[in-house]
N, C-alpha and C positions, 0 to 999 in steps of 0.2 A: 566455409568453415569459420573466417574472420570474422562474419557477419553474426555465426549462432556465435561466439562468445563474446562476444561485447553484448550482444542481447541477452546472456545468461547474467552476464555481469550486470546489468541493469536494472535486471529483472529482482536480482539478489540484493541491490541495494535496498529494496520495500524490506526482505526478507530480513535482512542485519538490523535494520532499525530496530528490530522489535528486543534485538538482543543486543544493543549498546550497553546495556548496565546490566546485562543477566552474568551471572556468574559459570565459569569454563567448568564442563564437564571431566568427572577425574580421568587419569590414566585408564586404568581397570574399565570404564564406560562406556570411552571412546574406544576402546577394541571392542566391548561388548558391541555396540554399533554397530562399526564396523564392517564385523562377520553379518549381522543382519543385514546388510546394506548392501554385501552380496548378490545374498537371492533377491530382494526387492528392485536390482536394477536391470533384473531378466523384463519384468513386467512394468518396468514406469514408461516405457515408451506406448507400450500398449494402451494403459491407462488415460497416456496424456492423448493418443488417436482418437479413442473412445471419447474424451471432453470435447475436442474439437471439430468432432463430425457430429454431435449434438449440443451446441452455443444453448445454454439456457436462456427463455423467452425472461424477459423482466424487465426494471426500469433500470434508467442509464444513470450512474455518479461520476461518470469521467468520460467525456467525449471529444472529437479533434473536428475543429468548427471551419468550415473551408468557404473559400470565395466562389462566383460562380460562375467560374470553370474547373471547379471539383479542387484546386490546389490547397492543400492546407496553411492555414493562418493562425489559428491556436491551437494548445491542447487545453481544456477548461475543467474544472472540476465545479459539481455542483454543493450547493446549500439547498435542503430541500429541508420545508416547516410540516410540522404535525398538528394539528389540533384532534380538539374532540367536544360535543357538545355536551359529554358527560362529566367534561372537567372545563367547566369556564375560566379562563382567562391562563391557560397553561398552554405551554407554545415549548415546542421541542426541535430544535434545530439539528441535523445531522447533516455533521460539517465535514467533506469529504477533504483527503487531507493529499496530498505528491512531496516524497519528502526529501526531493533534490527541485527545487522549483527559480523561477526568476525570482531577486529581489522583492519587487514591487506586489506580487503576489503575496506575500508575508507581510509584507504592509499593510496591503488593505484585510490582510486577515485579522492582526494588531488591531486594526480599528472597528474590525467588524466585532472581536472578541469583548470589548471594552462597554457592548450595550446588553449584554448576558447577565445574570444574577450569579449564572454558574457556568463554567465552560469544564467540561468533563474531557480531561486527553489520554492519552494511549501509551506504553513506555512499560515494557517486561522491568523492572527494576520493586526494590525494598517498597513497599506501603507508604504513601506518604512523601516519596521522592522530588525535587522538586529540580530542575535545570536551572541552574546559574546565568543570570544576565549575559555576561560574557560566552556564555556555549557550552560546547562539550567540554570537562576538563582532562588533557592530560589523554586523547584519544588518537591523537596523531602516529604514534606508534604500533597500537594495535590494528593490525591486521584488516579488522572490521573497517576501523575507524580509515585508514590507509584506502583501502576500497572505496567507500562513499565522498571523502577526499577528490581522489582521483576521477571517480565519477562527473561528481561537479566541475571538475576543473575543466574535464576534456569538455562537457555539454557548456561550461562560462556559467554554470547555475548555482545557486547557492542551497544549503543543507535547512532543512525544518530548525534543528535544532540549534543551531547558529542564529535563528533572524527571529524565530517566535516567542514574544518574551513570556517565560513563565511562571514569573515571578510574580506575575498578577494576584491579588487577594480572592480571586473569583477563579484562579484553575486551578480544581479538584483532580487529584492522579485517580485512573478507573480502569486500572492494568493486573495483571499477574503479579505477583512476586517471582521473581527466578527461582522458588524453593517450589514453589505449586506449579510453573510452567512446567520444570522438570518432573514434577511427580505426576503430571496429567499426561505427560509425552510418554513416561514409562510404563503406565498404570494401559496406554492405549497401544501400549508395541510402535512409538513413535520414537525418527529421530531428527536430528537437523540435517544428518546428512541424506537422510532419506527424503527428504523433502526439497533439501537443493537439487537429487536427482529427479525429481520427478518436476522440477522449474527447469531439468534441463532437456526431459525428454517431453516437453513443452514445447521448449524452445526449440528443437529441429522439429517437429510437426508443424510450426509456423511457417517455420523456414522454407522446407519442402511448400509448403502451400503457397509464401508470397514468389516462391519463383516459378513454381506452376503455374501463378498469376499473371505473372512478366516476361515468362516466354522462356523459362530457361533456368538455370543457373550461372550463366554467362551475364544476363543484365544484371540480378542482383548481387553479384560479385563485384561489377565492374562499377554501380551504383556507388556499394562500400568507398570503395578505394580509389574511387574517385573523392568521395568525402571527406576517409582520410587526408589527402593531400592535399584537399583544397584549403584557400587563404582564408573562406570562410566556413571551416572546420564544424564546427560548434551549431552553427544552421542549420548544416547540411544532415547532420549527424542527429538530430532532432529532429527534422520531417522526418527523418530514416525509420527513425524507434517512436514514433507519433502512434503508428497505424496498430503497434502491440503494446502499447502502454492503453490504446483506448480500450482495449478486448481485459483491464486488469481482472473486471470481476470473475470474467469465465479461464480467467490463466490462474487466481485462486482458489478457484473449486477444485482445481485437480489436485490442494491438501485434502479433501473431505471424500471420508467414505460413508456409508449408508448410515453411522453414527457419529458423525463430523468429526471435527479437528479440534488439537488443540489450540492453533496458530487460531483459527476463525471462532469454532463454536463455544470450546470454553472462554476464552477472553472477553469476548461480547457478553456472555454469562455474566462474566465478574463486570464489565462495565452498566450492566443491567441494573446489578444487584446494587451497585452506587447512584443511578440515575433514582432508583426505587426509593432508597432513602432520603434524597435532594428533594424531591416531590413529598413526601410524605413528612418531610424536616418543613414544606411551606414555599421551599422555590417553582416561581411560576414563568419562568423565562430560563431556557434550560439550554446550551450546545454539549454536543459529543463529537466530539474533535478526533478523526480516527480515518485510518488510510484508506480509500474509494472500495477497495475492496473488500471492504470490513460491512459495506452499507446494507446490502440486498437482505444479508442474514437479520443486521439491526432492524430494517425496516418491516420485515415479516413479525419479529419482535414485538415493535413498538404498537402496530397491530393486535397482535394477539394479546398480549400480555398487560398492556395498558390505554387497546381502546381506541389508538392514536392515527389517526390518517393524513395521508400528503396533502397537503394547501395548498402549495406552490413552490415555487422554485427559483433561484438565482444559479447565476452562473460567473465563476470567477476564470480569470487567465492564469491558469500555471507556467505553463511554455508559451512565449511569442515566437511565431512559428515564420512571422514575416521578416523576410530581410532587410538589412539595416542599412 
């Protein structure tokens, strides 16, 4: 049970991200929720079985890179380019993003960002928003902000928004407003909290599964809490949640129903509809800077819609997985 809630909690850090500058739903809303959140929590465990007895076939944006005796040594996310021969010299980067990461992984992000015309990011907030050199402002007390905090401290990792500077003349906001995220969540019978239940009835179908893996619920307990108290906490606790950070893409499909989400399909929508104008304003060297589990849908997108297929690929180190 220890182990599903620090993996809920983990899991939810992707999730808060998207809502650091969205604005709180009123009184009267959050009851309306609420009551729906009910019935919907009969069926999110079912839902999230249903995801996980059929893993969608596709390509990978976040994988855990292992030595060869299978131990894990990173967790990586990738950079994967598009081209097309119907658009010369236009190159589209989809830049997958982990937004509790090492240091140094934000660095060479900083330096990877700085050879772009345009770097397109992600961030539910107003049109136009921009993050402050110095970080989040003034988040430490909010709830959200307390969580992804916390997060990073126990993993020793540092937050997206603290290390990536976005202050740069070349990163374009290509997100929601919190006035349209809300009005697409209501407009679809959506809510947040119906959506951290069904990240949580996720999160024990994993559960059950890696201890049916390991012989029990006796070793992955005893796994935990060993970790817990070991001197090298922060390692250990990272191989731990490696193996379900790598599964992000098919642990966000269980937002989307036969008419997707608002968290995936409309957002991606709105980041489309900015990349569309970037291209068509004359930029030819283009990133979409957006969380791993954002990609699979972008990349179907960037296919359909403008033509564009995978060249190749790089792969960065999010988490160093190797002890120190």
């Amino acid at each position: 049970m220890k182990r599903f809630w620090l993996l809920a909690c983990l899991m939810a850090v992707s999730l808060a991200f998207v809502l650091l500058l969205g604005s709180r739903p009123s009184v009267a809303q959050e009851a309306k929720e609420a009551a729906a959140d009910k019935s919907a929590a009969a069926t999110t465990h079912q839902k999230a079985e249903e995801s996980q007895k059929a893993p969608p076939e596709g390509p990978k944006f976040i994988r855990v890179r292992r030595d060869e005796k299978g131990k894990p040594v990173a967790m990586e996310t990738a950079v994967v380019r598009y081209v097309s021969a119907d658009r010369p010299g236009v190159t589209v980067d989809l830049v997958g993003a982990i937004h509790i990461a090492d240091k140094s992984y934000y660095d060479e992000l900083n330096k990877r960002f700085e050879t772009y015309e345009v770097v397109l990011y992600e961030l539910v907030a107003p049109e136009g928003t921009r993050i402050p050199k110095e970080g989040r402002p003034g988040n430490t007390a909010h709830p959200i902000g307390a969580m992804q905090n916390g997060m990073g401290a126990m993993l020793e990792l540092e937050h997206q928004l603290d290390r990536v500077d976005y202050t740069k003349e070349n990163f374009v906001h290509a997100d929601m407003s919190p006035e349209d995220f809300s009005k697409s969540m209501e407009k679809r019978g959506e809510s947040l909290m119906q959506m951290f239940l069904r990240l949580m009835g996720q999160g024990m179908v994993q559960q059950a599964a890696q201890q049916q893996k390991e012989g029990g619920a006796g070793s992955t307990d005893l796994g935990l809490l060993m970790a817990l108290f070991s001197k090298d906490r922060a390692h250990k606790l990272k191989s731990l949640f490696a193996d379900q950070f790598e599964n992000m893409e098919s642990q966000m499909l269980v937002f989307n129903g036969p008419e997707g989400s608002t968290i995936i399909t409309e957002r991606n929508k709105k980041a489309f509809e900015v990349l569309d104008k970037q291209l068509k304003a004359g930029k030819k060297n283009v990133a979409v800077f957006y969380g791993a589990g954002h990609l699979p849908d972008m990349e179907q997108r960037l296919a359909t819609d403008f033509g564009l297929k995978r060249e190749g690929e790089k792969w960065l180190t999010a988490w160093s997985l190797e002890k120190k």
